[in-house]
C-alpha positions in Angstrom: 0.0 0.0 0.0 1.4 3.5 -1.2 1.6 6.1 1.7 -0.9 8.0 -0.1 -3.9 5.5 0.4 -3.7 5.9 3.5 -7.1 7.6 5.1 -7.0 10.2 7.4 -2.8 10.2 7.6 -1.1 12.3 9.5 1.3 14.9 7.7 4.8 15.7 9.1 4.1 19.4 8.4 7.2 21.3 9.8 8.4 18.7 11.6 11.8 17.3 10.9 11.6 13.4 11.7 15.1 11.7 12.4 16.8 9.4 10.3 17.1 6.0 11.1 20.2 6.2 11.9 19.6 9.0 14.8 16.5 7.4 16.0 18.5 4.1 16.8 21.2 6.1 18.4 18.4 7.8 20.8 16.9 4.2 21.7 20.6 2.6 22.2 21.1 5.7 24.7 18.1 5.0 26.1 18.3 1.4 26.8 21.7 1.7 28.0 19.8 2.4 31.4 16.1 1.8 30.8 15.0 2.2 34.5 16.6 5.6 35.2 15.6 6.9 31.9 12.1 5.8 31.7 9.3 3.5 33.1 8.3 -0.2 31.0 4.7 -0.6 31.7 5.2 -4.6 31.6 6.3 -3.6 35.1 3.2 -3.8 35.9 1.4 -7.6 36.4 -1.8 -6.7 35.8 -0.7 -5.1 32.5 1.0 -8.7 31.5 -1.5 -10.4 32.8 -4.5 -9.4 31.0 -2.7 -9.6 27.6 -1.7 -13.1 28.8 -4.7 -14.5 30.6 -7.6 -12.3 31.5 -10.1 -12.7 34.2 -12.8 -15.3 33.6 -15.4 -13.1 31.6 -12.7 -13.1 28.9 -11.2 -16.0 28.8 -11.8 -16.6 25.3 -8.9 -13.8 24.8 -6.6 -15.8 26.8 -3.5 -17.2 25.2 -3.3 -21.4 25.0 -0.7 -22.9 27.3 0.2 -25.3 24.3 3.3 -26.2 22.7 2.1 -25.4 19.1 2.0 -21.5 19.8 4.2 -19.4 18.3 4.2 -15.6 20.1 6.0 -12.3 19.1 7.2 -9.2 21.5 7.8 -6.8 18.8 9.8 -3.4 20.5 10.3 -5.4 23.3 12.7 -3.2 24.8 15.8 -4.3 27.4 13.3 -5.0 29.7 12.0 -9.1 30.4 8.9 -8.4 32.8 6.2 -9.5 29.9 8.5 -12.5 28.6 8.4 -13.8 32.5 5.0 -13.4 32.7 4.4 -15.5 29.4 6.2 -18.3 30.5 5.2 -18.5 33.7 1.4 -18.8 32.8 2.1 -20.8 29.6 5.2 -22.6 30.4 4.3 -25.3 27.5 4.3 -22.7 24.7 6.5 -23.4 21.5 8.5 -20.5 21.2 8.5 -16.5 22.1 9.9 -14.2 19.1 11.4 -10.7 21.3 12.5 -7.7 18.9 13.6 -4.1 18.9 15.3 -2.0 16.5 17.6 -1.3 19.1 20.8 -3.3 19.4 21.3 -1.8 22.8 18.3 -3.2 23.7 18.5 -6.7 22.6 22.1 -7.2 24.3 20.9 -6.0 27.2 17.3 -8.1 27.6 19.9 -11.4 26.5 21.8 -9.8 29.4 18.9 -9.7 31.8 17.3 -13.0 30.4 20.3 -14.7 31.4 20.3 -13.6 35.0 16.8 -14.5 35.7 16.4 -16.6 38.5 14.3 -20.1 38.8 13.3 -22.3 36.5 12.8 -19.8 33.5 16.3 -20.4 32.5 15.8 -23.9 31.9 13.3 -22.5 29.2 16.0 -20.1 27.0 15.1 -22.3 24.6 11.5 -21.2 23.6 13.0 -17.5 24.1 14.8 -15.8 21.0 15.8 -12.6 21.2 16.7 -10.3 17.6 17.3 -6.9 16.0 14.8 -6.5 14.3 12.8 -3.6 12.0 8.9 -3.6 12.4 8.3 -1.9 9.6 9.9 -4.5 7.2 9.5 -7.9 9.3 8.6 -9.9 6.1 11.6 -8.6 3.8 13.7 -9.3 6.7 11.8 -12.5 8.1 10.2 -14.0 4.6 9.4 -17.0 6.4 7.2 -15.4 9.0 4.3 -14.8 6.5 0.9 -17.1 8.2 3.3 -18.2 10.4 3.1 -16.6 14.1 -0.4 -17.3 16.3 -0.2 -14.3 18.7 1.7 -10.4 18.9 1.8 -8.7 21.8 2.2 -4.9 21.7 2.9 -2.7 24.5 3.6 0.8 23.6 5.9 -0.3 20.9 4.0 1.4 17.2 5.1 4.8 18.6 7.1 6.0 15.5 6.9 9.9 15.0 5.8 9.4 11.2 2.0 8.2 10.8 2.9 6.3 7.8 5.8 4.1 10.1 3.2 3.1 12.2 0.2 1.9 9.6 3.0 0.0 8.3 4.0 -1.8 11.4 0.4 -2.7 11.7 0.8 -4.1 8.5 3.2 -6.3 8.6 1.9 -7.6 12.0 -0.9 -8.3 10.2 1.0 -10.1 7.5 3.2 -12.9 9.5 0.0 -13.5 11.3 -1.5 -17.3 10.6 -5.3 -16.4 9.7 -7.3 -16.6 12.7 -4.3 -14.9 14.9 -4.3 -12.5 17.2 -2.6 -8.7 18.3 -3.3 -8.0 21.6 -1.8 -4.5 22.3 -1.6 -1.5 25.0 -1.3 1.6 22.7 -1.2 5.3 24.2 -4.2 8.0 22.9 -3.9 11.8 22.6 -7.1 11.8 24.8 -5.4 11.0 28.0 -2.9 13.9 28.2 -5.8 16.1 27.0 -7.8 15.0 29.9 -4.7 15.3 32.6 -4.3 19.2 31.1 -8.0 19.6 31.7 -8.2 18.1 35.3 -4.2 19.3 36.7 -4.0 23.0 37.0 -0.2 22.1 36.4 -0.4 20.5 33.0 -2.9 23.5 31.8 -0.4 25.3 29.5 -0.3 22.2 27.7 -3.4 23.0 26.1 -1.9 26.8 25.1 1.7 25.9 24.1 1.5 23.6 21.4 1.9 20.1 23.5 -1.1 18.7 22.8 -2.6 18.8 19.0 -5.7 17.2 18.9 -6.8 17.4 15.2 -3.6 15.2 14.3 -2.5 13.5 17.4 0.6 14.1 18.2 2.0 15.0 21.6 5.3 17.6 21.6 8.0 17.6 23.6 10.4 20.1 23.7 13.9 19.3 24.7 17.0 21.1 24.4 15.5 23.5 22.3 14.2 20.7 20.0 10.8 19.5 19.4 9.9 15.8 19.2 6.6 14.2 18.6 5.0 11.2 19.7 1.9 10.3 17.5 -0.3 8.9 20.0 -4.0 8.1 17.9 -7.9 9.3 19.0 -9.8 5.6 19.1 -10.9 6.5 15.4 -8.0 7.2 14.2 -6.1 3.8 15.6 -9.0 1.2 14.5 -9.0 2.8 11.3 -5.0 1.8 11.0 -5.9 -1.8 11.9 -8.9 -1.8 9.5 -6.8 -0.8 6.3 -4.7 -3.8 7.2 -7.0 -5.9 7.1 -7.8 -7.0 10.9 -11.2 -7.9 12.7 -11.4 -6.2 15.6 -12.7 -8.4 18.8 -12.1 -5.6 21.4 -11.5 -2.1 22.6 -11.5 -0.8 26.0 -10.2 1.7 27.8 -7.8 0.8 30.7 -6.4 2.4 33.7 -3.0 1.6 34.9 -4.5 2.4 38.2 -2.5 -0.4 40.0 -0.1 1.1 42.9 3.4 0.9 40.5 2.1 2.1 37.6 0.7 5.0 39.5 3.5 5.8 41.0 5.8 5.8 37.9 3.3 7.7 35.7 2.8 10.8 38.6 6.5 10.7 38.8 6.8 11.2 34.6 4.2 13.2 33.9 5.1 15.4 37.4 1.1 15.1 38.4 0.5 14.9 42.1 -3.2 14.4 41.9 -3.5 10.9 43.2 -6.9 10.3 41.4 -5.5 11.3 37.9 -4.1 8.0 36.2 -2.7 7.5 33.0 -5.1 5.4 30.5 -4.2 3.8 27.2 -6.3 1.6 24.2 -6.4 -2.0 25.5 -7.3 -3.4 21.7 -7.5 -7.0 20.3 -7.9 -7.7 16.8 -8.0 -10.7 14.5 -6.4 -11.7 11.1 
């Protein structure tokens, strides 16, 4: 699909994307120390666990505990929290795919994976850790196509071009078997909207450019630089998993309302209001 079929795609305007080649060099910095720089939400249990195995009113989302499944961790980061969590509530499963971009990152969550205590080790086996791209899994993985039975995505389609992100979808949708499954956490403008309406503190960000609605994005300004994150309106995102071709079973909202994520989200956004929390998309959708 051309970048120009794309419905309702957001421009870059005057924004000045990296190149690839800066955009890994942020992410190696990043992961170099991950917990000091920022906070993995996979820190969370609850947020593993109802990707994993939700309560019993939706258990037809939950993932077998069967040695035929196949599972992939795209942008999974240096951290290991969800890969734990997977094996230890489906310790039968075939094999866990874990990719990133970021070479930094994959050393480091071989590093981690390594020094993980109990029997999890024993698995290493059914965990594979690689650099990968997400935006061109199938030129660089041409025998994933109908191959892998469920993704998992946690805040990982957060490039700053609209068009990097539909095609991620894409391609998760292509080296999908039919009949699998994305299960994904993925952020939404509305949530910093609603923390500038409620915090007196994060007002400005509805005056100085932070927050742009119409197209999604949310600014930071760094250094005297400005960096976007496209984070999508509900619309916006189903419509990306529509043009590539998914079903959708689910979309909620969900608050990371648990005492951890609380904590860590007050401390990055700087909110002291303990009943503000951050929310994201908790979506599942079909091939």
């Amino acid at each position: 699909m051309e970048k120009n079929d794309y419905k309702w795609l957001i421009p870059s305007n005057c924004f000045i994307s990296q190149s690839p080649e800066e955009d890994k060099a942020f992410w190696n910095e990043i992961h170099k120390d991950y917990p000091k720089n920022t906070f993995s939400m996979t820190q969370d249990s609850e947020v593993c666990q109802v990707l994993i195995s939700p309560s019993n009113s939706y258990n037809r989302f939950d993932i077998p505990n069967s040695p035929e499944i196949q599972v992939l961790i795209p942008g999974c980061g240096s951290e290991i929290y969800l890969q734990k969590e997977l094996l230890y509530l489906c310790p039968h499963i075939k094999q866990v795919f874990c990719t990133d971009f970021s070479e930094t990152a994959i050393d480091t969550a071989k590093k981690n994976w390594k020094e993980v205590d109990g029997d999890f080790r024993l698995n290493s086996q059914q965990i594979i850790f690689e650099q990968l791209d997400s935006t061109i899994l199938t030129e660089q993985k041409p025998d994933w196509k109908d191959k892998l039975d469920y993704i998992l995505v946690v805040n990982s389609v957060l490039a700053s071009e609209d068009w990097q992100n539909r095609q991620m979808i894409a391609e998760f949708y292509k080296i999908l078997k039919p009949g699998g499954r994305l299960y994904g956490f993925f952020p939404t403008i509305f949530c910093p909207l609603e923390i500038a309406h409620l915090s007196r503190t994060k007002a400005h960000w509805l005056t100085d450019g932070t927050i742009n609605l119409p197209e999604s994005p949310l600014y930071e300004y760094q250094d005297g630089k400005k960096d976007r994150q496209l984070i999508y309106t509900p619309s916006r995102l189903n419509q990306i998993f529509k043009e590539a071709g998914f079903k959708r079973l689910s979309f909620e909202v969900f608050f990371h309302d648990s005492d951890i994520s609380a904590m860590n989200i007050q401390k990055i956004f700087d909110v002291n209001e303990p009943d503000i929390y951050y929310w994201s998309f908790l979506v599942r959708f079909e091939k």
